[in-house]
C-alpha positions, 0 to 999 in steps of 0.5 A: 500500500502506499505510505507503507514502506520505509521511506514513509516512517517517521522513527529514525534508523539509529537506535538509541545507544548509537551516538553519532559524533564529529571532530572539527578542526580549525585554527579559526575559532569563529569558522569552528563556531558556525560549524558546530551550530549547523551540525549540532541538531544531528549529532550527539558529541561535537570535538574541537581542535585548533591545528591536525597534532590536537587532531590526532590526540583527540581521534585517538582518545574519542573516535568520532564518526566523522572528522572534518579538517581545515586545511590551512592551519599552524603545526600541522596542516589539515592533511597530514593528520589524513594519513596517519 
């Protein structure tokens, strides 16, 4: 019938003990700022970091789901944390 398949359902496909998070890393704290307001409705956990070394210590301690990186920053740039 129509209406009736998955895409009509109004229950989100996470469960409740899956918590989605994201890591932002930007030297620029306003442009992190703006980022964090646009993503914080879907996810759970927000971390910041300002250069790619806080980048790695904090992928390394928290694993979030999704790391976005600024490319142009002080002590390391957003893509030599990609490889490592």
């Amino acid at each position: 019938m129509p209406g009736q398949g998955p895409s009509s359902s109004s229950t989100s496909h996470f469960s409740s003990e899956f918590q989605r998070s994201i890591l932002l890393v930007d030297d620029e704290a306003t442009f992190a700022i703006h980022l964090a307001a646009s993503a914080a409705p879907r996810l759970d956990r927000i971390f910041e970091a300002r250069n790619g070394v806080e980048a790695i210590e904090v992928y390394k301690k928290d694993s979030p789901d999704l790391v976005m990186l600024d490319v142009n920053m002080p002590v390391m740039d957003g893509s030599r944390p990609c490889g490592r």
